[in-house]
C-alpha positions in Angstrom: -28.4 21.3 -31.4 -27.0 18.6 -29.3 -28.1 18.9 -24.9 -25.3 18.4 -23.1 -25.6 15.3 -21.0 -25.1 16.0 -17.1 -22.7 14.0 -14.8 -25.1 12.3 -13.0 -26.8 11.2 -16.4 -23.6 9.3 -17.3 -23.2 7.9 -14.3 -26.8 6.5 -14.6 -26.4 5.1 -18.3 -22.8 3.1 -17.0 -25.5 2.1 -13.8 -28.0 0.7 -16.7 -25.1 -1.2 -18.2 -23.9 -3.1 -15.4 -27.1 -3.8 -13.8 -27.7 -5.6 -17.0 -25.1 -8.0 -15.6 -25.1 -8.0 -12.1 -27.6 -10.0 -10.4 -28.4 -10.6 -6.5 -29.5 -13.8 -5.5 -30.4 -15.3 -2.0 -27.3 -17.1 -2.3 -25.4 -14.0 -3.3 -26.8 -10.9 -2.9 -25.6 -7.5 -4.5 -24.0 -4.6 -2.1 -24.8 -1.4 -4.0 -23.3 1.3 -3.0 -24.8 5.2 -3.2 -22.5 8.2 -3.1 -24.0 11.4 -3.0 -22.6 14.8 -2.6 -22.7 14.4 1.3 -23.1 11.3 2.1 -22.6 7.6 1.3 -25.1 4.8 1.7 -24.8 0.9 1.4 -26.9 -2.1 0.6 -26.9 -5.3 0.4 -29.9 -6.7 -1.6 -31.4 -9.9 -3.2 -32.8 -8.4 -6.2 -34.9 -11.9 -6.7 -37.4 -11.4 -4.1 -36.4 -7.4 -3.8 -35.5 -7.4 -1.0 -33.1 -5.5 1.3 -31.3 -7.7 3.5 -29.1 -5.2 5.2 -28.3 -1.6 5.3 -25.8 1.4 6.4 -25.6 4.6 5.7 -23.5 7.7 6.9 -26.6 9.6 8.0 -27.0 7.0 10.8 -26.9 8.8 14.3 -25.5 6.1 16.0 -22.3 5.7 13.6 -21.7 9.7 14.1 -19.8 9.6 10.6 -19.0 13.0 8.9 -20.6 12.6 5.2 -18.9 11.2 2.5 -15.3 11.3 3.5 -12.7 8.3 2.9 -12.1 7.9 6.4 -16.3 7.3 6.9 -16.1 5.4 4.3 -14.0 3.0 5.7 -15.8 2.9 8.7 -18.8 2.3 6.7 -17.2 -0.6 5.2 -16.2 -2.6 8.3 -19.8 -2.0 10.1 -21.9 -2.9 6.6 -19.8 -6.3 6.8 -20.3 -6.9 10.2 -23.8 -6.6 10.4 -23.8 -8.8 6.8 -21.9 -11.4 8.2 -24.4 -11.2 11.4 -26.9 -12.3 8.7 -24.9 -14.9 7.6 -24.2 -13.6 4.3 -20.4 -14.0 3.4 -19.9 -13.3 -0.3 -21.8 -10.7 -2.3 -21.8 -9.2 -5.8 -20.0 -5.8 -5.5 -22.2 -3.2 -7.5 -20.6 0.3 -7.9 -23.1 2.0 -8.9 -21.4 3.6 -12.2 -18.9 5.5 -9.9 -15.4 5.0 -11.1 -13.5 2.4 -8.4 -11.6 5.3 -7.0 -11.6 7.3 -3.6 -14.7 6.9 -1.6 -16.0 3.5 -2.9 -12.2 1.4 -3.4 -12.4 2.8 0.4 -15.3 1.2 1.0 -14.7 -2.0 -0.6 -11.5 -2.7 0.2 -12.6 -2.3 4.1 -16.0 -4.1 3.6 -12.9 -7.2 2.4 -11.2 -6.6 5.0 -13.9 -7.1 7.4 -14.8 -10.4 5.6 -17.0 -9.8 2.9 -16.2 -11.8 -0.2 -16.8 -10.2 -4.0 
C-alpha cells in the first residue's frame, strides 16, 4: 500500500530541490524564509562559511508582531532589510523555502524590496 505523503513532507522535497540551486555567498547571501503555523522567521545567511549574518523573527518581543499574519509579515520585511542593509548587505538570493510565492511570503518579499533589498 502506498503512505500518504504529508504537507510538510512536500514542502521539504520542493526545499531539497531548490536548495540544490540556490547558493549564499559572502557577496550574496541567501534570505530564507520560515513559516510556521504561528509564526514567521527570516534569515539572511552565507551558506559558505555557514553562517547567519542577520536575523528576524515574529516571536521577537521588541517587534510585538501577532504571528504569522500578512500585515506582520510586511512589518517583518521592512525591519529584516533594515537591519541587512545596516550590515551592508544589499542584494540577496531570495529562498522561499518550498512555500508557494503567495500570501505571507510575496508579503514579505515584496516589502523586504521595498525597503531596499535586491533579489
Amino acid at each position: 500500500m502506498i503512505g500518504v505523503v504529508s504537507r510538510n513532507e512536500r514542502r521539504q522535497r520542493r526545499h531539497q530541490r531548490i536548495r540544490k540551486k540556490i547558493f549564499g555567498t559572502p557577496q550574496r547571501p541567501r534570505l530564507c524564509v520560515y513559516k510556521s503555523l504561528k509564526h514567521l522567521h527570516a534569515q539572511v545567511i552565507d551558506d559558505t562559511s555557514g553562517r547567519t549574518l542577520v536575523a528576524a523573527s515574529t516571536l521577537e518581543k521588541e517587534l510585538n508582531l501577532k504571528g504569522g499574519t500578512v500585515k506582520s509579515a510586511e512589518v517583518l520585511g521592512k525591519i529584516l532589510a533594515e537591519r541587512a542593509l545596516a550590515k551592508g548587505i544589499t542584494t540577496v538570493v531570495f529562498d522561499r523555502a518550498g512555500y508557494p510565492y503567495h500570501g505571507v511570503i510575496k508579503a514579505f518579499a515584496e516589502a523586504s524590496r521595498k525597503a531596499g533589498l535586491k533579489f
